[in-house]
C-alpha positions in Angstrom: -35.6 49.9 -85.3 -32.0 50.4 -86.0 -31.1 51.7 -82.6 -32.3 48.5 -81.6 -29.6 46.3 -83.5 -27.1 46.4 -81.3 -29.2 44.8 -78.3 -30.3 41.7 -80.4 -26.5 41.5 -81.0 -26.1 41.0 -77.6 -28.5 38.8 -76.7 -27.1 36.6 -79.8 -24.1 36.9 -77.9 -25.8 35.7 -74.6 -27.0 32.6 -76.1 -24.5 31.3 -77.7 -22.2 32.3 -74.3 -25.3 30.2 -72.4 -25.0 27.1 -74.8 -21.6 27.4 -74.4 -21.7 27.3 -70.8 -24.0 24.2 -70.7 -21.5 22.2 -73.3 -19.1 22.8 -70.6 -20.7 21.5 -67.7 -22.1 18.6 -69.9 -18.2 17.9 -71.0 -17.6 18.2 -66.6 -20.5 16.1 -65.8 -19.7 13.0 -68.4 -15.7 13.0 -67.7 -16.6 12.8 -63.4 -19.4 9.7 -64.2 -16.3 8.4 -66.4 -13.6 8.7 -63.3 -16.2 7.9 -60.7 -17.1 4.7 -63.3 -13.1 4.2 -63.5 -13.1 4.4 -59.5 -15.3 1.8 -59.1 -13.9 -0.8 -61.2 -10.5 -0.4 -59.2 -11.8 -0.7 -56.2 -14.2 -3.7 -56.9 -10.4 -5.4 -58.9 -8.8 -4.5 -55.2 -11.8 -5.9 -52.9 -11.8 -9.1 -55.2 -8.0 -9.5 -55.1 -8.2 -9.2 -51.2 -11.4 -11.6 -51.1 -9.6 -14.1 -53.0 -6.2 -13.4 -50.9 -8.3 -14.0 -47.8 -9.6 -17.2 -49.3 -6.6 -18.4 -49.8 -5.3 -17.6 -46.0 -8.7 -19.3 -44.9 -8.2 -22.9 -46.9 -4.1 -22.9 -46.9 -2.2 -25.6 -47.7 -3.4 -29.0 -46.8 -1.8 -31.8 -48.9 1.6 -33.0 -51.1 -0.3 -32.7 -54.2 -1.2 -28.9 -53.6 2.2 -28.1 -52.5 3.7 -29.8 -55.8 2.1 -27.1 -57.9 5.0 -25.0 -56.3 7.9 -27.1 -58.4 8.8 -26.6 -62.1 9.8 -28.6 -64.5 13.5 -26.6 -64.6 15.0 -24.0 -63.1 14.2 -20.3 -64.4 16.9 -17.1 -63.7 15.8 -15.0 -61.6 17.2 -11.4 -60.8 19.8 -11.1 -57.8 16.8 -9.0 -55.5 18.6 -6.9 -53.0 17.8 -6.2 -49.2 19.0 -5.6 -46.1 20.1 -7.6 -42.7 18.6 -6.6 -39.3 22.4 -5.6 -38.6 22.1 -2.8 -41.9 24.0 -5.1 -44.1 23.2 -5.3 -47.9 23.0 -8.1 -48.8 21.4 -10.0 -52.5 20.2 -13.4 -53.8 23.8 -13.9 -54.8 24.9 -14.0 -51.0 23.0 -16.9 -50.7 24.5 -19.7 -53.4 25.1 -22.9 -52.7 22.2 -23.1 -50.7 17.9 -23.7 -51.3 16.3 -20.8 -49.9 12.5 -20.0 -49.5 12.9 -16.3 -50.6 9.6 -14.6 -49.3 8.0 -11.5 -49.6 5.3 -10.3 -46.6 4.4 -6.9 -44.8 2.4 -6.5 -41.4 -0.2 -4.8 -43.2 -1.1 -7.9 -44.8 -3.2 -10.7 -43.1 -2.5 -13.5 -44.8 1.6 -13.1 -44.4 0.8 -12.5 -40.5 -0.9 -15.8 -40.4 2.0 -17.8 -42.6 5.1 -16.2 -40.3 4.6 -18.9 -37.3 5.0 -21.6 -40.1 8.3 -20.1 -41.4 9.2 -19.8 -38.9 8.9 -23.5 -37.7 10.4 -24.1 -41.0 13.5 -22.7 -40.3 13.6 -24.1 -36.8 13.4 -27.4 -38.5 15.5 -27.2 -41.8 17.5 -24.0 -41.2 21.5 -24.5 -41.9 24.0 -24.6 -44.2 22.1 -25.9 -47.0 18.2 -24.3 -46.7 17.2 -21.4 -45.3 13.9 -19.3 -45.2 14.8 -15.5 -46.4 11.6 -13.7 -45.1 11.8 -10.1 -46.9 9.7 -7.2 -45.0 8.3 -5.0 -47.8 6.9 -2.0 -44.6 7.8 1.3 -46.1 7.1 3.1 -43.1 7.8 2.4 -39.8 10.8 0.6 -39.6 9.9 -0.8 -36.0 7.0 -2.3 -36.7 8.1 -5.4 -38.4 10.5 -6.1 -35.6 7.6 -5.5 -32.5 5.4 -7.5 -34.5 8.7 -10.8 -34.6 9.1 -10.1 -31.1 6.0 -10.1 -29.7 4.9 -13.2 -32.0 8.3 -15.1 -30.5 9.4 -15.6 -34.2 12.8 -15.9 -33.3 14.6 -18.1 -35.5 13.6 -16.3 -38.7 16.3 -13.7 -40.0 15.2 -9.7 -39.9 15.6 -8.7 -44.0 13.8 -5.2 -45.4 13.3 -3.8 -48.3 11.8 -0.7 -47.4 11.3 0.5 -50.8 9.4 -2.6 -51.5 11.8 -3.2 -55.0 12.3 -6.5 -54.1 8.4 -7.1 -54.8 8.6 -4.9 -57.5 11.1 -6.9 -59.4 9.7 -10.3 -58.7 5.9 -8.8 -60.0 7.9 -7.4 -63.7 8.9 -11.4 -64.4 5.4 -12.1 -63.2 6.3 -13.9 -59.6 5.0 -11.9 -57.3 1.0 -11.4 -57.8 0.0 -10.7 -54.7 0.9 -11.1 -50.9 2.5 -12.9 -49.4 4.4 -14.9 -52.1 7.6 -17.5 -51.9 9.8 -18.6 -54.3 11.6 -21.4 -54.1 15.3 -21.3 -55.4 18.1 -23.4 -55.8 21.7 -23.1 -55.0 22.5 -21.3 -58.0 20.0 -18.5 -57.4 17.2 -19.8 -60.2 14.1 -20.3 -59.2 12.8 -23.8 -58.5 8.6 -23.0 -57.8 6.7 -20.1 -56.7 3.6 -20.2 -54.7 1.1 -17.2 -54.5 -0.7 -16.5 -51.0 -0.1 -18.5 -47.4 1.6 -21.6 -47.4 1.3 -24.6 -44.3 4.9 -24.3 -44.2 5.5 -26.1 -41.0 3.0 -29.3 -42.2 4.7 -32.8 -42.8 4.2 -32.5 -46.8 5.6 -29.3 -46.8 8.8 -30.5 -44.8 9.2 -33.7 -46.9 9.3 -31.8 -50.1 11.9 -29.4 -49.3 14.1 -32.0 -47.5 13.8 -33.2 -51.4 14.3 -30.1 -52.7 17.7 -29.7 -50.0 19.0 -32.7 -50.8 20.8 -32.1 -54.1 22.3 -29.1 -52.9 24.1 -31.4 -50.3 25.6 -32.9 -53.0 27.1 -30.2 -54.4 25.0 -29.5 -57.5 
Protein backbone atom coordinates (compact mmCIF):
# COMPACT_ATOMS: atom_id res chain seq x y z
CA UNK A 1 0.00 0.00 0.00
CA UNK A 2 2.71 2.42 0.52
CA UNK A 3 3.73 2.79 -3.09
CA UNK A 4 0.37 3.84 -3.40
CA UNK A 5 0.69 7.16 -1.10
CA UNK A 6 1.96 9.25 -3.34
CA UNK A 7 -0.99 8.99 -5.86
CA UNK A 8 -3.74 9.84 -3.18
CA UNK A 9 -1.42 12.85 -2.55
CA UNK A 10 -2.12 13.78 -5.88
CA UNK A 11 -5.42 13.42 -6.25
CA UNK A 12 -5.73 15.54 -2.80
CA UNK A 13 -3.96 17.87 -4.66
CA UNK A 14 -6.42 17.69 -7.68
CA UNK A 15 -9.32 18.51 -5.57
CA UNK A 16 -8.41 21.07 -3.80
CA UNK A 17 -6.87 22.62 -7.31
CA UNK A 18 -10.66 21.68 -8.72
CA UNK A 19 -12.45 23.66 -5.72
CA UNK A 20 -10.12 26.08 -6.20
CA UNK A 21 -10.86 26.55 -9.74
CA UNK A 22 -14.65 26.68 -9.17
CA UNK A 23 -14.22 29.49 -6.24
CA UNK A 24 -12.66 31.36 -9.02
CA UNK A 25 -15.14 31.20 -11.56
CA UNK A 26 -17.88 31.65 -8.85
CA UNK A 27 -15.81 35.05 -7.65
CA UNK A 28 -15.90 35.85 -11.97
CA UNK A 29 -19.48 34.96 -12.33
CA UNK A 30 -20.87 37.16 -9.15
CA UNK A 31 -18.49 40.38 -9.89
CA UNK A 32 -19.87 40.30 -14.05
CA UNK A 33 -23.86 39.96 -12.59
CA UNK A 34 -22.61 42.91 -10.25
CA UNK A 35 -21.16 45.22 -13.38
CA UNK A 36 -23.80 44.01 -15.76
CA UNK A 37 -26.40 44.95 -12.53
CA UNK A 38 -24.23 48.39 -12.20
CA UNK A 39 -24.73 48.72 -16.16
CA UNK A 40 -28.16 48.64 -16.08
CA UNK A 41 -28.91 51.04 -13.42
CA UNK A 42 -26.80 53.69 -15.48
CA UNK A 43 -28.40 53.26 -18.39
CA UNK A 44 -32.01 53.10 -17.10
CA UNK A 45 -30.56 56.94 -14.82
CA UNK A 46 -29.48 58.03 -18.65
CA UNK A 47 -32.87 56.83 -20.53
CA UNK A 48 -34.93 58.53 -17.64
CA UNK A 49 -32.89 61.77 -17.72
CA UNK A 50 -33.38 61.92 -21.61
CA UNK A 51 -37.21 60.84 -21.15
CA UNK A 52 -37.68 63.61 -18.86
CA UNK A 53 -35.37 66.08 -21.06
CA UNK A 54 -37.68 65.19 -23.91
CA UNK A 55 -40.67 65.95 -21.80
CA UNK A 56 -39.54 69.00 -21.09
CA UNK A 57 -38.83 69.94 -24.95
CA UNK A 58 -42.45 68.49 -25.67
CA UNK A 59 -44.45 70.87 -23.05
CA UNK A 60 -41.89 74.03 -23.07
CA UNK A 61 -42.62 77.13 -21.69
CA UNK A 62 -46.14 78.37 -21.89
CA UNK A 63 -46.88 81.06 -19.29
CA UNK A 64 -45.34 84.17 -16.92
CA UNK A 65 -45.81 82.17 -13.94
CA UNK A 66 -43.60 79.19 -15.32
CA UNK A 67 -41.00 81.54 -16.52
CA UNK A 68 -40.76 83.29 -13.04
CA UNK A 69 -39.38 80.12 -11.49
CA UNK A 70 -36.25 81.35 -13.53
CA UNK A 71 -35.68 84.63 -10.99
CA UNK A 72 -34.09 84.56 -7.58
CA UNK A 73 -34.58 86.25 -4.74
CA UNK A 74 -30.77 87.83 -5.13
CA UNK A 75 -28.12 87.66 -7.17
CA UNK A 76 -25.60 84.58 -6.56
CA UNK A 77 -21.59 84.79 -8.00
CA UNK A 78 -20.99 82.83 -10.42
CA UNK A 79 -17.55 81.85 -12.03
CA UNK A 80 -16.07 84.06 -15.00
CA UNK A 81 -16.76 80.73 -17.68
CA UNK A 82 -14.49 81.12 -20.56
CA UNK A 83 -15.12 80.51 -24.43
CA UNK A 84 -14.39 81.41 -27.59
CA UNK A 85 -15.75 83.94 -30.47
CA UNK A 86 -16.56 82.62 -34.05
CA UNK A 87 -13.50 85.01 -34.92
CA UNK A 88 -11.00 82.67 -32.30
CA UNK A 89 -11.21 85.29 -29.65
CA UNK A 90 -11.20 84.31 -25.92
CA UNK A 91 -13.33 85.83 -24.45
CA UNK A 92 -15.15 85.24 -20.44
CA UNK A 93 -18.28 86.25 -18.48
CA UNK A 94 -16.23 89.29 -17.38
CA UNK A 95 -16.26 90.59 -21.10
CA UNK A 96 -19.68 91.00 -20.77
CA UNK A 97 -20.48 93.57 -17.60
CA UNK A 98 -22.64 96.03 -17.60
CA UNK A 99 -24.94 94.15 -19.57
CA UNK A 100 -28.02 91.15 -18.80
CA UNK A 101 -26.97 88.30 -20.78
CA UNK A 102 -28.82 84.83 -21.24
CA UNK A 103 -25.58 82.72 -20.91
CA UNK A 104 -26.64 79.32 -22.48
CA UNK A 105 -25.25 76.10 -22.79
CA UNK A 106 -26.45 73.67 -25.99
CA UNK A 107 -24.77 71.12 -28.48
CA UNK A 108 -26.29 69.64 -31.85
CA UNK A 109 -26.31 66.36 -30.44
CA UNK A 110 -28.98 67.43 -28.16
CA UNK A 111 -32.66 67.68 -29.29
CA UNK A 112 -34.13 69.73 -27.08
CA UNK A 113 -31.27 72.74 -27.52
CA UNK A 114 -31.99 72.28 -31.52
CA UNK A 115 -35.55 72.97 -30.92
CA UNK A 116 -34.94 76.18 -28.39
CA UNK A 117 -32.14 77.94 -30.96
CA UNK A 118 -35.00 79.55 -33.33
CA UNK A 119 -36.39 81.15 -30.08
CA UNK A 120 -32.86 82.62 -29.10
CA UNK A 121 -32.49 83.49 -31.63
CA UNK A 122 -35.68 85.66 -32.09
CA UNK A 123 -34.71 86.82 -28.71
CA UNK A 124 -31.78 88.44 -29.70
CA UNK A 125 -33.40 89.82 -32.80
CA UNK A 126 -35.78 91.47 -30.51
CA UNK A 127 -33.74 92.53 -27.38
CA UNK A 128 -30.12 92.22 -28.63
CA UNK A 129 -27.88 95.57 -27.82
CA UNK A 130 -26.05 97.30 -25.63
CA UNK A 131 -27.73 96.22 -22.54
CA UNK A 132 -29.03 92.31 -23.11
CA UNK A 133 -27.70 89.89 -25.15
CA UNK A 134 -28.11 86.06 -25.62
CA UNK A 135 -24.54 84.28 -25.21
CA UNK A 136 -25.34 80.77 -26.80
CA UNK A 137 -22.21 78.50 -25.83
CA UNK A 138 -21.69 75.33 -28.21
CA UNK A 139 -20.41 72.54 -25.95
CA UNK A 140 -19.53 70.01 -29.64
CA UNK A 141 -16.15 68.45 -28.91
CA UNK A 142 -15.74 67.20 -32.17
CA UNK A 143 -16.39 68.57 -35.28
CA UNK A 144 -15.88 72.08 -35.14
CA UNK A 145 -18.16 72.68 -38.38
CA UNK A 146 -20.97 71.27 -37.35
CA UNK A 147 -22.33 73.82 -35.07
CA UNK A 148 -21.80 76.41 -37.68
CA UNK A 149 -23.72 74.19 -40.75
CA UNK A 150 -26.34 73.47 -38.43
CA UNK A 151 -26.70 78.00 -37.68
CA UNK A 152 -26.56 78.33 -41.23
CA UNK A 153 -28.66 76.13 -42.60
CA UNK A 154 -31.33 76.86 -39.74
CA UNK A 155 -30.88 80.91 -40.83
CA UNK A 156 -30.03 81.60 -37.11
CA UNK A 157 -28.19 84.49 -37.96
CA UNK A 158 -28.39 86.95 -35.33
CA UNK A 159 -27.14 84.73 -32.60
CA UNK A 160 -23.28 85.12 -31.87
CA UNK A 161 -20.91 81.81 -32.77
CA UNK A 162 -19.21 80.95 -29.00
CA UNK A 163 -17.49 77.24 -28.27
CA UNK A 164 -16.22 75.64 -25.70
CA UNK A 165 -14.95 72.64 -27.26
CA UNK A 166 -13.79 71.15 -24.20
CA UNK A 167 -17.31 71.47 -22.77
CA UNK A 168 -15.63 73.32 -19.30
CA UNK A 169 -17.95 75.88 -19.54
CA UNK A 170 -20.76 73.10 -18.67
CA UNK A 171 -18.52 71.63 -16.48
CA UNK A 172 -18.15 74.52 -14.23
CA UNK A 173 -21.73 75.57 -14.21
CA UNK A 174 -22.78 71.60 -13.18
CA UNK A 175 -19.78 71.81 -9.90
CA UNK A 176 -22.12 74.98 -8.36
CA UNK A 177 -25.03 72.83 -9.40
CA UNK A 178 -26.45 75.00 -12.57
CA UNK A 179 -26.11 73.05 -15.22
CA UNK A 180 -28.17 69.63 -14.73
CA UNK A 181 -28.82 68.76 -17.95
CA UNK A 182 -29.12 70.19 -21.62
CA UNK A 183 -29.74 72.73 -22.67
CA UNK A 184 -29.61 75.13 -19.67
CA UNK A 185 -29.62 79.20 -19.37
CA UNK A 186 -28.67 81.35 -16.81
CA UNK A 187 -29.74 84.54 -16.44
CA UNK A 188 -27.08 87.14 -15.27
CA UNK A 189 -26.91 90.56 -14.45
CA UNK A 190 -24.54 93.34 -15.33
CA UNK A 191 -22.14 92.39 -12.74
CA UNK A 192 -21.70 88.83 -13.85
CA UNK A 193 -23.98 87.16 -10.89
CA UNK A 194 -26.49 85.13 -11.72
CA UNK A 195 -30.04 86.34 -11.64
CA UNK A 196 -32.21 82.72 -12.50
CA UNK A 197 -31.37 79.54 -14.14
CA UNK A 198 -33.72 77.42 -16.02
CA UNK A 199 -33.06 73.70 -16.81
CA UNK A 200 -34.29 72.24 -20.40
CA UNK A 201 -35.98 74.34 -23.45
CA UNK A 202 -37.29 77.64 -22.82
CA UNK A 203 -40.19 79.62 -25.31
CA UNK A 204 -37.78 82.21 -25.44
CA UNK A 205 -39.30 84.15 -28.22
CA UNK A 206 -43.12 84.10 -26.35
CA UNK A 207 -44.56 87.52 -25.07
CA UNK A 208 -44.03 86.51 -21.27
CA UNK A 209 -40.66 85.57 -21.94
CA UNK A 210 -39.93 89.09 -23.66
CA UNK A 211 -41.75 91.10 -20.99
CA UNK A 212 -39.74 89.53 -18.26
CA UNK A 213 -36.41 90.25 -19.54
CA UNK A 214 -37.33 93.78 -20.74
CA UNK A 215 -37.74 93.74 -16.69
CA UNK A 216 -34.92 92.12 -16.04
CA UNK A 217 -32.89 94.79 -18.81
CA UNK A 218 -34.27 97.63 -17.47
CA UNK A 219 -32.07 98.21 -14.38
CA UNK A 220 -29.06 97.68 -16.21
CA UNK A 221 -30.05 100.82 -18.23
CA UNK A 222 -29.85 102.63 -15.35
CA UNK A 223 -26.66 101.93 -14.53
CA UNK A 224 -26.91 99.51 -11.64
Amino acid sequence: MTPDAPNDGHATELRHLKHAQRLVLGLSLALAMIVAAALSYELYRTFSRQEATSAESEAGIRSAEDLQLLFRDRPADLPDVGFVDGDGRALSLRDFRGRRVILNIWATWCVPCRKEMPALDSLQTKLGGKDFEVIAINIDTRDPEKPKNFLKEANLTRLGYFTDTKAKVFQDLKNIGKALGMPTSVLVDGQGCEIGTIAGPAEWASDDALALIKAAVKPATAGF
